[in-house]
N, C-alpha and C positions, 0 to 999 in steps of 0.2 A: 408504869413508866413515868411519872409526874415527877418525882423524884429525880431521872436522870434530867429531862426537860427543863425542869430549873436549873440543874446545873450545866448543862451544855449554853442556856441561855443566858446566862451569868457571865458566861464568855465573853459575851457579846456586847453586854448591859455598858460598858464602859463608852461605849459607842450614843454620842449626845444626837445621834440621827435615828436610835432606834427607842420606840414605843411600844407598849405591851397593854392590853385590853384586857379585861375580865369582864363577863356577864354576869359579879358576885357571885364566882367560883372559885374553885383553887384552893379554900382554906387548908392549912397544914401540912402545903406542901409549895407555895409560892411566896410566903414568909419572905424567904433570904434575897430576892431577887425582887420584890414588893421595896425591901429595904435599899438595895443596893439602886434601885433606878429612882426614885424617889417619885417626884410629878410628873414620871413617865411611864408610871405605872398607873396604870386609871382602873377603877371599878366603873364598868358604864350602867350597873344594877341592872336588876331582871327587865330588858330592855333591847332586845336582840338587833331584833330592825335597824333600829337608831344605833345601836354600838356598830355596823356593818356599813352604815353610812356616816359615822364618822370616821372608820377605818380609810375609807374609799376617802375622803375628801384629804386626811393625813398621806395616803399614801400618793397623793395628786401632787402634796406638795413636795414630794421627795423625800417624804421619811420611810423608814425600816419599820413595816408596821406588823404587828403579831397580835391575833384576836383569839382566845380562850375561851372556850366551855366546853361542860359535857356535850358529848357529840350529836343526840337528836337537838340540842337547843342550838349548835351552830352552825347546821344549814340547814335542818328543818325548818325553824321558825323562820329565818330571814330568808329564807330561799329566791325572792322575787327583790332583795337588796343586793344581794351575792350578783345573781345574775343583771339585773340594772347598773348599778353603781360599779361593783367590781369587773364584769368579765367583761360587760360591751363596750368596758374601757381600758381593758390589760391590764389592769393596775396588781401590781406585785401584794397584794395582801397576802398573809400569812394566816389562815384557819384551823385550827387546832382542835378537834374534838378529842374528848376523853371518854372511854369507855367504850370504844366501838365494837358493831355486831351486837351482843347479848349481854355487854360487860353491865349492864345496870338492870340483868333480869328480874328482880325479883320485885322492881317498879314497875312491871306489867309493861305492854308495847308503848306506849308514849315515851317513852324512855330507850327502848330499841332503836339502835342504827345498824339494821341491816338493807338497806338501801341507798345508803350514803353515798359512797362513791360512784354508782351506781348512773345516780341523779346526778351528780353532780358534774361527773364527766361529761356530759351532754355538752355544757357551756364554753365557749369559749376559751382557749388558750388554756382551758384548768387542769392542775395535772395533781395526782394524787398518790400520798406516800404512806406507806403501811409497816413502818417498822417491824419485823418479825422478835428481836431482843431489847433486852433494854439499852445494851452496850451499842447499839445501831445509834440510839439519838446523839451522840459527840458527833459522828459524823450529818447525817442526815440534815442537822441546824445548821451547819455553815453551808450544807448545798441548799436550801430553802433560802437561808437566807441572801446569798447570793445571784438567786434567780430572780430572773424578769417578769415572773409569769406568776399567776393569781395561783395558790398552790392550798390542798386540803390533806393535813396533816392527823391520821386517826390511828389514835394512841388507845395501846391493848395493856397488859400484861406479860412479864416474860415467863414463858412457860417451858422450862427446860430442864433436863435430867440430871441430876447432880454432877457436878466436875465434870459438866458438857462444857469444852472448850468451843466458843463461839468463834466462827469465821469471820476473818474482817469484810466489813460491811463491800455489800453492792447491789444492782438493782434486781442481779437473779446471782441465786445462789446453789452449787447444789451441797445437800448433807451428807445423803449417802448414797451409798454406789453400789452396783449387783447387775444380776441378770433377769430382774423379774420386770418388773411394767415401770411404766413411766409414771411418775405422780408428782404434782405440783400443786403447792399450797401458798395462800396468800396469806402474809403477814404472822400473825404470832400464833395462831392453832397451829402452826407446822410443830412446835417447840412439844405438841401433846401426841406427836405422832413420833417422834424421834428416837424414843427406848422401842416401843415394839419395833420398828421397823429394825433398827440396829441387831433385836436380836437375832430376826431370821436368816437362814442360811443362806449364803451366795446365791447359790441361783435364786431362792424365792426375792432376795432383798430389792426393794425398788430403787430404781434411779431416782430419787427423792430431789425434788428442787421448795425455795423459795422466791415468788415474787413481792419485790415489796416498793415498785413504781409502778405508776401505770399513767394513761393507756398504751397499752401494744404500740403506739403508734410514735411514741416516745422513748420506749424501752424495750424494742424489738427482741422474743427470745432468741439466746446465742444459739450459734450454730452446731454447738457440741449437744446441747439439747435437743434441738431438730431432729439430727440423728438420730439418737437414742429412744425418739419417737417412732420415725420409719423403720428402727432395728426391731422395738419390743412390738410396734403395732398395736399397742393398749395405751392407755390416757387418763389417767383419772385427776380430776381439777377439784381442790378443796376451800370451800371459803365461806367466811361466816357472812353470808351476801345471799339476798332471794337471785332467785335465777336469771330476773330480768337485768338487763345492766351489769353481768357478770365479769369476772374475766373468762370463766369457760365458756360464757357465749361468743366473745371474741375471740379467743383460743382457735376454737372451731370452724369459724370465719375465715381466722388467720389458715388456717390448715387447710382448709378448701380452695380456696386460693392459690395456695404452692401446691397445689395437685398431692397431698401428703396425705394416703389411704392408713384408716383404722379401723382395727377387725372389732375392737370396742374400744368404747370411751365412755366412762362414769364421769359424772357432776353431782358433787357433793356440796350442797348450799341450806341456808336457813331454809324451812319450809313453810313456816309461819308467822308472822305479827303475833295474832291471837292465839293462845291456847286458854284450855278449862282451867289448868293451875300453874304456878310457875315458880320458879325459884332462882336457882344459881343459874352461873353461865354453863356450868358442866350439866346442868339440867337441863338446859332447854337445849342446850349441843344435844345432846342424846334422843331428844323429844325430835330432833331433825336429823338424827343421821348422820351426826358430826363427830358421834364420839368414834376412837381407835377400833373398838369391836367390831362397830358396824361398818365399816370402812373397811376393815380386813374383808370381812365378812363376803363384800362385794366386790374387792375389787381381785382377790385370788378365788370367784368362783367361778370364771371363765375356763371351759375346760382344757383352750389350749394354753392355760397356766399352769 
């Protein structure tokens, strides 16, 4: 999604109020928009902390501020800047990881962001966007950027099935339609569930959603989904995220709450930081339960499915 990113931000760049950070990231793909902003474009070098407290003091003074890295370097590392400087001040900064969940597996877990948003929602005012497509980031930039609120922007991959016409963007979406369980996935693995599910038959087919805002508390699910909860009375929640800090722990919460009974509900999440060997993202997806098989697997063995 770097690609689209730059150009949706490009958009923007013309704008003498708006600033863009890099943690000496980006190469080969922040070129065009490096050149287009000129000394508004800043490398703050391998340098997290300080780049998040200069973000925080830029966006004090009213600029349109946007900060870049790979995703555990920008709120792992700074996490104690984020939460001091940015959130216990509202300050509209813009956080941008790249590669979120497992997107940088085969650098071992220091490099995993499966607990990102996680963490990060804890803080104040912070709201978090999970683009599911690539074609989501045109829109998604101008609502961040528009917003008042410290926002954590974690960019995937678009993983979709060839001359998959993509739905214009929103904060839930659903794919596809049937009579089988309810399943909802966060952000862009939905795009790796979309052919199997497509091909099975009406009844088995899930009511398939994506979410890709959160928390729940900002982006309540619609009411069309509600339903099709209480109709199927199954749940299955997918997300490259350990389980703490989930959306299916709030899911759940949220469900409990509306007195809304299920005869099952699966949660499908990263299960580890560490493993013995590691590789791609579709490899440690599989090493947790994330790939399409396994997930069928479990979620039509329910026998009143």
């Amino acid at each position: 999604m770097r690609k689209q990113l730059s150009d949706a931000l490009l958009l923007r760049a013309p704008s003498p109020n708006m600033v863009f950070l890099t943690g000496d990231l980006g190469f080969m793909a922040l070129e065009e928009l490096r050149a287009a902003m000129g000394n508004r474009f800043i490398n703050a070098g391998v340098a997290e902390q300080n780049m998040i407290g200069v973000s925080a003091g830029m966006a004090r003074q009213g600029l349109e501020v946007w900060v870049y890295s790979i995703a555990p370097f920008s709120y792992a590392r700074p996490f104690e800047q984020i939460r001091n400087d940015i959130c216990f001040h509202g300050l509209p900064v813009k956080i941008i990881g790249n590669g979120g969940g497992y997107g940088y597996g085969v650098m071992g877990p220091t490099h995993h962001a499966i607990d990102d948003y996680g963490i990060l929602l804890t803080l104040p005012k912070m709201r978090a966007y999970v683009p599911a497509f690539d074609e989501d980031l045109q829109d998604v930039i101008p609502k961040l950027g528009e917003s008042p609120d410290p926002a954590y922007l974690r960019l995937g991959r678009g993983e979709i099935p060839r001359d998959y016409q993509v739905p214009a963007y929103a904060p839930w979406r659903q794919l596809t339609s049937g009579n089988g369980p309810t399943v909802i996935a966060v952000g862009p693995i939905a795009g790796t569930y979309l052919e199997a599910f497509s091909e099975l038959s009406l009844e088995k087919r899930p009511n398939f959603w994506v979410a890709c805002e959160l928390p729940l508390k900002h982006s309540p699910m619609p009411e069309i989904l509600l339903e099709q909860i209480r109709q199927s009375a199954s749940l299955s929640v997918i997300e490259e995220h350990v389980s703490q800090g989930s959306l299916a722990s709030a899911i759940a919460l949220d469900l409990l709450n509306k007195n809304i009974a299920l005869g099952a509900f699966h949660q499908f999440c990263a299960q580890e930081h560490i493993y013995d060997s590691y590789g791609s993202q579709n490899f440690l997806r599989k090493k947790s339960g994330l790939n399409p098989e396994s997930v069928m697997d479990i979620i039509f063995s329910d026998k009143a499915l």
